[in-house]
C-alpha positions, -999 to 999 in steps of 0.1 A, spaced: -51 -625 199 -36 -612 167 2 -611 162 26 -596 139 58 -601 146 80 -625 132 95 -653 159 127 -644 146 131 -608 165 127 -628 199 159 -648 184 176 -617 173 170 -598 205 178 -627 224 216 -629 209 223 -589 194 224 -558 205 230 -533 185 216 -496 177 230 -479 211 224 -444 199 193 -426 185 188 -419 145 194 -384 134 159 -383 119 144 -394 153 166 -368 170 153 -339 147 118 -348 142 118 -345 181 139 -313 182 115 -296 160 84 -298 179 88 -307 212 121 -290 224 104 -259 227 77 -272 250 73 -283 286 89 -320 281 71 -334 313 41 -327 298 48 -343 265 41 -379 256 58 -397 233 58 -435 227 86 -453 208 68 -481 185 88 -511 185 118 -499 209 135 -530 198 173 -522 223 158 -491 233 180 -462 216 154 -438 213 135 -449 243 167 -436 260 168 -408 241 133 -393 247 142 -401 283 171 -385 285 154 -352 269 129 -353 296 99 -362 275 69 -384 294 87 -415 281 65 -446 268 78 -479 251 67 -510 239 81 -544 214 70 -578 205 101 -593 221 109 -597 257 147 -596 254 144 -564 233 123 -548 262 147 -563 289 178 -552 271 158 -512 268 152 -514 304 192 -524 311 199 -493 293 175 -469 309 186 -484 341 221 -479 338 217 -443 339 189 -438 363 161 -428 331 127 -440 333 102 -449 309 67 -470 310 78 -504 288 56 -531 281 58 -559 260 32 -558 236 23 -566 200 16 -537 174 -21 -548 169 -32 -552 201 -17 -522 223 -33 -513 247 -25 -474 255 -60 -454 258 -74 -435 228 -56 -395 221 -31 -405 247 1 -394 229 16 -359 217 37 -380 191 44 -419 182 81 -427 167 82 -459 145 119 -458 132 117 -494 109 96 -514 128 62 -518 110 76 -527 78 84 -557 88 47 -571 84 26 -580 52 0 -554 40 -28 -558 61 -6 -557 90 12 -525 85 -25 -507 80 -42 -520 113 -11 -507 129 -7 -476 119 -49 -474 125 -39 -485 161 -14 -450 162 -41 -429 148 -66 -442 178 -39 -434 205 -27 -402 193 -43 -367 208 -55 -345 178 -31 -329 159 -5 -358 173 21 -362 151 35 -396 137 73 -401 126 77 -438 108 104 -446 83 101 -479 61 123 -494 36 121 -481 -2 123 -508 -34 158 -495 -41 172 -511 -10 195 -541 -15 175 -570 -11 140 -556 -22 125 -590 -49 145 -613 -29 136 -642 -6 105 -655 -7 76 -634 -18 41 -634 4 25 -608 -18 27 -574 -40 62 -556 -23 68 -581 7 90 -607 7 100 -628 36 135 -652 36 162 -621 24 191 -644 15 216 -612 15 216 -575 22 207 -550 52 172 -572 53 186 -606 54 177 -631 78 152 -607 93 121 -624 87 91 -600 68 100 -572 49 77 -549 33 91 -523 7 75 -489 -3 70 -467 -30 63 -424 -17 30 -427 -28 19 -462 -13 27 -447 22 12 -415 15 -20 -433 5 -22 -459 35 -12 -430 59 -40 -411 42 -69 -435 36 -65 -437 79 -72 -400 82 -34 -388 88 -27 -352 68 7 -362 53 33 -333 66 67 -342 49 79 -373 30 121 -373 33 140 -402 12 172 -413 32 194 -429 8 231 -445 14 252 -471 8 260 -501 36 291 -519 23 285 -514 -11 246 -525 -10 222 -490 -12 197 -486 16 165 -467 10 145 -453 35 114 -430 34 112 -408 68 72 -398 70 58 -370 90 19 -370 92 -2 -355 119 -39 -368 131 -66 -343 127 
């Protein structure tokens, strides 16, 4: 069976938790379309939970909660969360190549930084995976990493915009990291069948090092 991620997470998830609240782009790409509508009813999966911030999130808001990641501590740690506070949500733990959620299952799929981490032909046959499982006119949120983050030609390059081995910045010591232009998401998103919605650049500083994030919206149709 295929894998994608990195041994490292396991170790990371094993030793950190971190992340205990939900992204503001998470929370209004959510408040937009689905506040509105009967939650129950709505089915989202969080792509890569990793401690389970939004997982808890979508939860909380009601929403027909589903949740997968490559690590077992980071889907033990999610359930601990969920637990805490008497939420439920259907976790597995699962690899992004090979899930195994039937085909136009979800209302919308939430990757916040997750599928980045993976060379090329990785990132594609996942995001090919999220366009299977998604209902039509599902929508997808994912946010990557942009070249001007700190870190981005660093490390140890595996091919064209991926590097693995960071030595410093908010990538470092986080095993594959792929970096993205606007129009190289817009084209892999496209060349899937996705309609491209809204493209939103996030950019800020982390202790003096500039992070650069591209926030997608696309939609299957």
């Amino acid at each position: 069976m295929d894998s994608s991620m990195d041994k490292i997470w396991e170790d990371i998830h094993k030793t950190q938790i971190w992340g205990g609240y939900p992204a503001e782009h998470v929370i209004r790409f959510v408040a937009r379309n689905y506040y509105k509508k009967n939650r129950k009813n709505i089915k989202i999966l969080d792509f890569g939970c990793g401690c389970g911030s939004h997982t808890w999130f979508l939860a909380r808001e009601g929403f027909d909660t589903y949740a997968f990641d490559g690590s077992h501590y980071a889907v033990k740690n999610a359930e601990r969360k969920l637990t805490e506070e008497n939420l439920l949500a259907n976790f597995s733990v699962s690899d992004g190549l090979n899930i195994g959620y039937d085909e136009n299952f979800f209302d919308a799929v939430i990757d916040n930084v997750c599928i980045y981490a993976n060379i090329l032909q990785n990132i594609e046959k996942m995001y090919r995976n999220i366009y299977r499982v998604l209902k039509k006119n599902g929508k997808l949120l994912t946010v990557c990493f942009g070249k001007r983050t700190y870190g981005y030609g660093h490390g140890k390059k595996l091919e064209e915009d991926t590097f693995t081995d960071i030595t410093d910045g908010p990538l470092c010591r986080r095993g594959v990291s792929h970096f993205f232009e606007e129009d190289s998401i817009r084209e892999i998103l496209e060349s899937i069948g996705f309609r491209v919605l809204f493209i939103d650049t996030i950019l800020y500083s982390d202790r003096g090092n500039w992070v650069q994030q591209y926030a997608v919206q696309a939609q299957k149709v």
